[in-house]
Each structure stands twice: as structure tokens, then as C-alpha cells.
Jmol script that loads the backbone (N, CA, C; Angstrom):
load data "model"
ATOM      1  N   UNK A   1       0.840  -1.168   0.000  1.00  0.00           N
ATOM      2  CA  UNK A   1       0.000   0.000   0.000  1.00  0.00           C
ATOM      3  C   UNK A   1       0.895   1.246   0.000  1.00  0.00           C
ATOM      4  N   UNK A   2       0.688   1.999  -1.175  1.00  0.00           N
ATOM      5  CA  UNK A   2       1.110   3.355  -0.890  1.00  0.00           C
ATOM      6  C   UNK A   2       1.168   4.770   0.331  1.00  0.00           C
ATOM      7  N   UNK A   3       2.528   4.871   1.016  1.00  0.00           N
ATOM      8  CA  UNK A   3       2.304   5.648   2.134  1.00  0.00           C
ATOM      9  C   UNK A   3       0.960   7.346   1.236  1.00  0.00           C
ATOM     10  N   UNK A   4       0.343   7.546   2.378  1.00  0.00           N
ATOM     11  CA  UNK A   4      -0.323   8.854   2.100  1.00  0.00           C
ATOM     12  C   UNK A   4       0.260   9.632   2.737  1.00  0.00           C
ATOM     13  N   UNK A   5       0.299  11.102   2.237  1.00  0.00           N
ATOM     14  CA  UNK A   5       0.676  12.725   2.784  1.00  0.00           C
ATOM     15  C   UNK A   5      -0.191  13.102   3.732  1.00  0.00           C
ATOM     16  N   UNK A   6       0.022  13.192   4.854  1.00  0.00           N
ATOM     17  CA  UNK A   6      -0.968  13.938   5.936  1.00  0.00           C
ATOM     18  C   UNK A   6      -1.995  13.101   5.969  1.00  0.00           C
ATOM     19  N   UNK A   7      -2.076  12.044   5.822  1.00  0.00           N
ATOM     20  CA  UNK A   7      -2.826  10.880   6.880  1.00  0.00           C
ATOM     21  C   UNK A   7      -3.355  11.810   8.395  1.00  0.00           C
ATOM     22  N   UNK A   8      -4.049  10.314   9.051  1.00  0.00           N
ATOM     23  CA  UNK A   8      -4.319  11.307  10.409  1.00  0.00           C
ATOM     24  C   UNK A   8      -3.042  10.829  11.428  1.00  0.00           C
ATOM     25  N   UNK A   9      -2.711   9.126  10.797  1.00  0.00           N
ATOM     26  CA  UNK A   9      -1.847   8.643  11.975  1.00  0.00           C
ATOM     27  C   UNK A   9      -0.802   8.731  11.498  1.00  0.00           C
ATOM     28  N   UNK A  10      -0.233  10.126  10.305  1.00  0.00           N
ATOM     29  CA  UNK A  10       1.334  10.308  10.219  1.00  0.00           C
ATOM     30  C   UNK A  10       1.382  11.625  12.108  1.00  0.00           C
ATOM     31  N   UNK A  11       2.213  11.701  12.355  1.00  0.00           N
ATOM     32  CA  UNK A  11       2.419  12.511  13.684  1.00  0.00           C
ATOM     33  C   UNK A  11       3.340  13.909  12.688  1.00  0.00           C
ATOM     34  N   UNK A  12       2.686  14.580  12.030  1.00  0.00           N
ATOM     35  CA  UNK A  12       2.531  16.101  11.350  1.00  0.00           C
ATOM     36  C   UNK A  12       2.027  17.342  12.369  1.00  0.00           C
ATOM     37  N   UNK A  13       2.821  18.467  12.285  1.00  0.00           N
ATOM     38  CA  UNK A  13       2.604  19.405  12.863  1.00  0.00           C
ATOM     39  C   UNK A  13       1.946  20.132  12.408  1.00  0.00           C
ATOM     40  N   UNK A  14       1.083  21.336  12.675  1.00  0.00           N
ATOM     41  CA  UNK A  14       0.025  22.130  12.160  1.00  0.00           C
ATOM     42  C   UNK A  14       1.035  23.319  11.135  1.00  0.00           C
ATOM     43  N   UNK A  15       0.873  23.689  10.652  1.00  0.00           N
ATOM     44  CA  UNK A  15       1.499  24.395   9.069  1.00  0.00           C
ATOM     45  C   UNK A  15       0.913  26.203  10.145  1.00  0.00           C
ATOM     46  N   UNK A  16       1.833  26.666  10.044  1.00  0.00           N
ATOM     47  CA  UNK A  16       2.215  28.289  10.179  1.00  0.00           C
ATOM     48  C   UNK A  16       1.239  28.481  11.848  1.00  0.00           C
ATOM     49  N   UNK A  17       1.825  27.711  12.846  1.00  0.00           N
ATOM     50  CA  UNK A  17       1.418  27.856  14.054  1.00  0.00           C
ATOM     51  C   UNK A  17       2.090  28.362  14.924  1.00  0.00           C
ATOM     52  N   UNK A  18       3.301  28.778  14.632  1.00  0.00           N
ATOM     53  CA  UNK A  18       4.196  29.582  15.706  1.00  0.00           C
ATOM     54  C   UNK A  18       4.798  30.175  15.024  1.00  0.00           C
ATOM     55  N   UNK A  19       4.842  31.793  15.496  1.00  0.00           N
ATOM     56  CA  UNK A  19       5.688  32.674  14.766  1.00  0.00           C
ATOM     57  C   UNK A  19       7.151  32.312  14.235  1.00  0.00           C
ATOM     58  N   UNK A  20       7.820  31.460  15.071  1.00  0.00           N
ATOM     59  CA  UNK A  20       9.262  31.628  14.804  1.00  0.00           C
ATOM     60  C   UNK A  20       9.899  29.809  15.253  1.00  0.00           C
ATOM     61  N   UNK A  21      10.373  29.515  14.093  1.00  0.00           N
ATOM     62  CA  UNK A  21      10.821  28.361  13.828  1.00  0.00           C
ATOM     63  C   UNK A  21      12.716  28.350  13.991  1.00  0.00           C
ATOM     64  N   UNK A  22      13.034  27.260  14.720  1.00  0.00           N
ATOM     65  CA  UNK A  22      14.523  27.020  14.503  1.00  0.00           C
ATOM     66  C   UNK A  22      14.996  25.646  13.914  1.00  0.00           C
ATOM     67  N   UNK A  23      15.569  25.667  12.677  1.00  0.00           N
ATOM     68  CA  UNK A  23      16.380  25.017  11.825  1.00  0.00           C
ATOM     69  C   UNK A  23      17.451  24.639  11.518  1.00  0.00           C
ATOM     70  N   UNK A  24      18.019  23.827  11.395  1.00  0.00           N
ATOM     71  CA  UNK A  24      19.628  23.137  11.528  1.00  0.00           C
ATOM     72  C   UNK A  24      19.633  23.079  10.098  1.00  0.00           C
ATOM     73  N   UNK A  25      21.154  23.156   9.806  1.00  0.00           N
ATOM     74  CA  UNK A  25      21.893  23.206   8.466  1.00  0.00           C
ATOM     75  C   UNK A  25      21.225  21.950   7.526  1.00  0.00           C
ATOM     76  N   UNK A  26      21.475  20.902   8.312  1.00  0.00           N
ATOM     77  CA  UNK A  26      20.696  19.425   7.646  1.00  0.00           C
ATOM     78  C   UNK A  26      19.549  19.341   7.353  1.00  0.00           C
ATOM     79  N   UNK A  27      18.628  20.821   7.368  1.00  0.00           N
ATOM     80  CA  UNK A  27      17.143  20.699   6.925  1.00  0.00           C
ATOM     81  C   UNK A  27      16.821  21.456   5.604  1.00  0.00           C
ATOM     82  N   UNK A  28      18.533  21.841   5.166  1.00  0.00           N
ATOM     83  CA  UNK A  28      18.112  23.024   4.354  1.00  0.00           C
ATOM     84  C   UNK A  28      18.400  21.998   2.590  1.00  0.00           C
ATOM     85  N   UNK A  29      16.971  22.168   1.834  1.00  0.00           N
ATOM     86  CA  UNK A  29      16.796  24.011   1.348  1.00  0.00           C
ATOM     87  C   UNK A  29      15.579  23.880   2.623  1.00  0.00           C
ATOM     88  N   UNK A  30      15.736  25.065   2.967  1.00  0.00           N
ATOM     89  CA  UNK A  30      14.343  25.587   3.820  1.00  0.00           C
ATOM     90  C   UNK A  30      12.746  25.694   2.577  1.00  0.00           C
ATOM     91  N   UNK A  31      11.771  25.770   2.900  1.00  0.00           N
ATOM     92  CA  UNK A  31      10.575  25.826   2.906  1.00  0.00           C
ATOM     93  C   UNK A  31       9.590  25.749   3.787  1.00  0.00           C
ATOM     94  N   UNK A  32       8.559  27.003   3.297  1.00  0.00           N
ATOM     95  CA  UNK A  32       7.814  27.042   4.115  1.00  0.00           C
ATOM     96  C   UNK A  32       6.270  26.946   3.527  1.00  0.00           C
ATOM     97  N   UNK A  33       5.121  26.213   3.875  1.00  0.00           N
ATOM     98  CA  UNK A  33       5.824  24.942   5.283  1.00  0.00           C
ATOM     99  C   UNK A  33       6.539  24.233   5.009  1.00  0.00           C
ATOM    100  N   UNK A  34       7.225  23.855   6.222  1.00  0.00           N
ATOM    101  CA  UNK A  34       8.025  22.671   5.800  1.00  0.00           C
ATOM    102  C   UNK A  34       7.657  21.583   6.104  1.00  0.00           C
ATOM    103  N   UNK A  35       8.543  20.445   5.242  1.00  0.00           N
ATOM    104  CA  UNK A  35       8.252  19.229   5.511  1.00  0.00           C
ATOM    105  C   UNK A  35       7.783  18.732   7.281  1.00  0.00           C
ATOM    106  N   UNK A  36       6.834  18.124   7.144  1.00  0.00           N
ATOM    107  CA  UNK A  36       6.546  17.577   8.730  1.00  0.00           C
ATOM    108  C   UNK A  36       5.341  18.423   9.079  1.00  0.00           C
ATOM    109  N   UNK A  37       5.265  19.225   8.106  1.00  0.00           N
ATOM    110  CA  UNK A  37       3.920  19.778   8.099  1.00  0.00           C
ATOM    111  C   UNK A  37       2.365  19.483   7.835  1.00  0.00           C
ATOM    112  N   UNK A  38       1.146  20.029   8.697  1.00  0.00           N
ATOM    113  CA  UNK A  38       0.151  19.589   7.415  1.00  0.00           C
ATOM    114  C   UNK A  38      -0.165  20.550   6.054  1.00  0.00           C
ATOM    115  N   UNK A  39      -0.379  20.158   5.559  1.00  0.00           N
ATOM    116  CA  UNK A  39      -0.658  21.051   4.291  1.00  0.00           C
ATOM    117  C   UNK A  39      -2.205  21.588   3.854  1.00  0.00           C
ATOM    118  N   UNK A  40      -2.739  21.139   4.181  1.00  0.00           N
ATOM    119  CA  UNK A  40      -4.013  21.167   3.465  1.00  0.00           C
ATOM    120  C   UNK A  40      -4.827  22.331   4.241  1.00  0.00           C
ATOM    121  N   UNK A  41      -4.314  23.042   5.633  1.00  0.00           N
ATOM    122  CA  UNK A  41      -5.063  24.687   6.246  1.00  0.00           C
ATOM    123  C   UNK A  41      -3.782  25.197   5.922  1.00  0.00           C
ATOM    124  N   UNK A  42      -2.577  25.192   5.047  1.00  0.00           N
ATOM    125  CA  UNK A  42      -1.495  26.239   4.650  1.00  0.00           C
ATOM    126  C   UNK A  42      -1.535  26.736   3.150  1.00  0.00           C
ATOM    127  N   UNK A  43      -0.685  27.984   3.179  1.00  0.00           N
ATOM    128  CA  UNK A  43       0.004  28.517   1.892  1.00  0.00           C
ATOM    129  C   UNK A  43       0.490  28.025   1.029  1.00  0.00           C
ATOM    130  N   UNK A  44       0.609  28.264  -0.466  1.00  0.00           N
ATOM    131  CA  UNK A  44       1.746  27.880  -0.705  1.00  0.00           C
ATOM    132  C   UNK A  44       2.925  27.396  -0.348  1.00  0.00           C
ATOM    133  N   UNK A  45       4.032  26.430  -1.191  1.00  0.00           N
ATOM    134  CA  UNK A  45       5.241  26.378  -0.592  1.00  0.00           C
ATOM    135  C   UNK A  45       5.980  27.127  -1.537  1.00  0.00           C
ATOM    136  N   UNK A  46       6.721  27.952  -0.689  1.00  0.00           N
ATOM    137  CA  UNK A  46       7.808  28.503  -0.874  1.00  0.00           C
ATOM    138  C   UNK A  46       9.532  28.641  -0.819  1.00  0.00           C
ATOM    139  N   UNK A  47      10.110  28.383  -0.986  1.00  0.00           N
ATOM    140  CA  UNK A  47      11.481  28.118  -0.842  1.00  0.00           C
ATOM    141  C   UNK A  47      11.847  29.636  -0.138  1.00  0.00           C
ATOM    142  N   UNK A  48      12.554  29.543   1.036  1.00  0.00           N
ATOM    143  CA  UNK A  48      13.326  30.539   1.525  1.00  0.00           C
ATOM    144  C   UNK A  48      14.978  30.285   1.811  1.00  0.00           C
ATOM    145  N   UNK A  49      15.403  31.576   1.199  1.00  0.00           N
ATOM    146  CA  UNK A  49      16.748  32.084   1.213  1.00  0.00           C
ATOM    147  C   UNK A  49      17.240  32.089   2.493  1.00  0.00           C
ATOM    148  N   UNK A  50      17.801  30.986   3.439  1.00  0.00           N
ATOM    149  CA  UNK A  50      18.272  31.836   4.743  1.00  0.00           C
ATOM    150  C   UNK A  50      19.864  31.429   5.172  1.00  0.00           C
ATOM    151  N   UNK A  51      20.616  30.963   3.991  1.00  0.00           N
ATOM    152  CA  UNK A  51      21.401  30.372   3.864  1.00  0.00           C
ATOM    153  C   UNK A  51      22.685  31.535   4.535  1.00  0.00           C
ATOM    154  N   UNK A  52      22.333  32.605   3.299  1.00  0.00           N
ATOM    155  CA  UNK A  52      23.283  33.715   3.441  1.00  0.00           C
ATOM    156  C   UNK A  52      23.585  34.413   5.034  1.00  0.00           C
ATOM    157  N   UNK A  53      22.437  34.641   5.310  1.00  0.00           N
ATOM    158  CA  UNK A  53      21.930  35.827   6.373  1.00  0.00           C
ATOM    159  C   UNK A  53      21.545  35.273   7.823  1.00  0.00           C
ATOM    160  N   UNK A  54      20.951  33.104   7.711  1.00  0.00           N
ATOM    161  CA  UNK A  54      21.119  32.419   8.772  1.00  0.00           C
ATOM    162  C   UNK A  54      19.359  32.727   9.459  1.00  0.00           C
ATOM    163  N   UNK A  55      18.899  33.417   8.571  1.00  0.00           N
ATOM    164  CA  UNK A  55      17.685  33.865   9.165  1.00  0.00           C
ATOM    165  C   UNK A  55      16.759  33.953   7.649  1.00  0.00           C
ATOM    166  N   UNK A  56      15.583  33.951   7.649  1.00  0.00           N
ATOM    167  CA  UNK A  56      13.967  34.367   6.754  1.00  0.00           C
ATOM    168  C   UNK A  56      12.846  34.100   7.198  1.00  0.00           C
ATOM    169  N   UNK A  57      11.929  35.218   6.574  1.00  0.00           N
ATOM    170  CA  UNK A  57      11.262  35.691   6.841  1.00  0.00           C
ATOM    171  C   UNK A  57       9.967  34.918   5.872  1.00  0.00           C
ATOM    172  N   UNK A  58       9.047  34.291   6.254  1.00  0.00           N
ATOM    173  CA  UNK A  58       8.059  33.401   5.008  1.00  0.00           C
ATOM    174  C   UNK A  58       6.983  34.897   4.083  1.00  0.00           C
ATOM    175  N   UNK A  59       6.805  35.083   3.480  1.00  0.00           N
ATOM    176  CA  UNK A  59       6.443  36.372   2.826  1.00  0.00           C
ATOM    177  C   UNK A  59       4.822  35.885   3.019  1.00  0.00           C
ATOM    178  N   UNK A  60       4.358  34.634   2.666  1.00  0.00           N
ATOM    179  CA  UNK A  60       2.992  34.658   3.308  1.00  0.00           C
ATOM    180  C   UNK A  60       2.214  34.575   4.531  1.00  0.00           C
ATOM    181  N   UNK A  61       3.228  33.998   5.254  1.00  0.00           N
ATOM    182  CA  UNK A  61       2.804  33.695   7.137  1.00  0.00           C
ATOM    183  C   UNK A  61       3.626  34.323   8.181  1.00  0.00           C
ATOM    184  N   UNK A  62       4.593  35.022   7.438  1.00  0.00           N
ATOM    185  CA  UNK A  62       5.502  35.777   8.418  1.00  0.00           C
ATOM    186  C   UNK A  62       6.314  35.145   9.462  1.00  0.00           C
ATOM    187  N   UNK A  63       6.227  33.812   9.250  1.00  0.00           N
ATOM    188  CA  UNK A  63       7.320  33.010  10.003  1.00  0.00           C
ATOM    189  C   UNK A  63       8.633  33.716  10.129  1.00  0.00           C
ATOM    190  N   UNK A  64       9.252  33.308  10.828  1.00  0.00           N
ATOM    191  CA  UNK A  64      10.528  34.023  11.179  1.00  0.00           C
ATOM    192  C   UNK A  64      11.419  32.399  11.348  1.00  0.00           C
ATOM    193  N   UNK A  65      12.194  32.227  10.591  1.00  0.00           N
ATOM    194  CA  UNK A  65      13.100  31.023  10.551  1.00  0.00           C
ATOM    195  C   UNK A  65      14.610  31.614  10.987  1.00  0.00           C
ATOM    196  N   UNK A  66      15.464  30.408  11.783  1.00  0.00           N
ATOM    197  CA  UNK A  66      16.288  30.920  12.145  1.00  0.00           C
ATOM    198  C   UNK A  66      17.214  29.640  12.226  1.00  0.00           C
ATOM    199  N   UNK A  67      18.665  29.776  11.712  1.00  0.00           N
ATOM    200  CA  UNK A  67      19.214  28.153  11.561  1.00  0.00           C
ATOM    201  C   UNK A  67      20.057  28.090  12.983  1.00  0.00           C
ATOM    202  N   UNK A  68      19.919  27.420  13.608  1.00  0.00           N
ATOM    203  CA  UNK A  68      20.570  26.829  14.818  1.00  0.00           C
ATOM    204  C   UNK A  68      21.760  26.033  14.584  1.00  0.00           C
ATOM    205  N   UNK A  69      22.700  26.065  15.724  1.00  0.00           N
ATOM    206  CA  UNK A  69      24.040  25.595  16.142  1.00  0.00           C
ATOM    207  C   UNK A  69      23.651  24.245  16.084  1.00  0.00           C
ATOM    208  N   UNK A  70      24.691  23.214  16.068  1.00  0.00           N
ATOM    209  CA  UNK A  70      24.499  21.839  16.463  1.00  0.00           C
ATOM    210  C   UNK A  70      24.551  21.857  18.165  1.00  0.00           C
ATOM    211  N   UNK A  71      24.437  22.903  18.656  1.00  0.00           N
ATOM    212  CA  UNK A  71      24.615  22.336  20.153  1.00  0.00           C
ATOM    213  C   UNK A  71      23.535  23.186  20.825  1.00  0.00           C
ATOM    214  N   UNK A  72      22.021  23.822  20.041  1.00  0.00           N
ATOM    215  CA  UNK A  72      20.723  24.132  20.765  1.00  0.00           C
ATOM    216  C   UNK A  72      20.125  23.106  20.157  1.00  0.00           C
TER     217      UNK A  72
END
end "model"
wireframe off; spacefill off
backbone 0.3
color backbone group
């Protein structure tokens, strides 16, 4: 049987529920939402730039992403 996207019994987080997200190098390219998300009450996905600057901003939900150390 083919796995499904956002099932009820995948364990997915709600899509643009907290202002400000922290991200490790190993998750990038960033998008928002991101993977582990549900999709189906969100935006578009978008690819964000936060490579340079270590930080972005989601232009539709105003997330605030921020890439974390390996040691938070």
C-alpha cells in the first residue's frame, strides 16, 4: 500500500502555528511549510533564502526562521 501525505496517523505538525521556527543546516533548502507539516489549512510552498543571512522571513505567514548551532 502506498504511504499517504498527511494521513491522520502520520504525527505532522500544524502548518504556520508559531511565529518563529529554529532550523539546523541538515534541513536546508528551507521551505515554508516545511516538511513535517500539514498542508491542506497552509500557503503555498515557498522556498526561503536563509542560507546567506542564517535567518527568513516566510512572505505569506511571516514566520521568522532561524538556523541553529548543532549544540541548541
Amino acid at each position: 500500500m502506498a504511504v499517504r501525505v498527511g494521513t491522520i496517523d502520520q504525527k505532522l505538525i500544524p502548518a504556520n502555528a508559531q511565529n518563529k521556527y529554529g532550523v539546523r543546516a541538515r534541513e536546508l533548502p528551507l521551505s515554508c511549510p516545511m516538511p513535517g507539516m500539514y498542508l491542506w489549512n497552509s500557503h503555498p510552498k515557498v522556498y526561503l533564502p536563509i542560507e546567506a543571512t542564517g535567518e527568513a522571513k516566510c512572505p505569506y505567514c511571516g514566520a521568522l526562521y532561524e538556523i541553529l548551532s548543532d549544540d541548541e
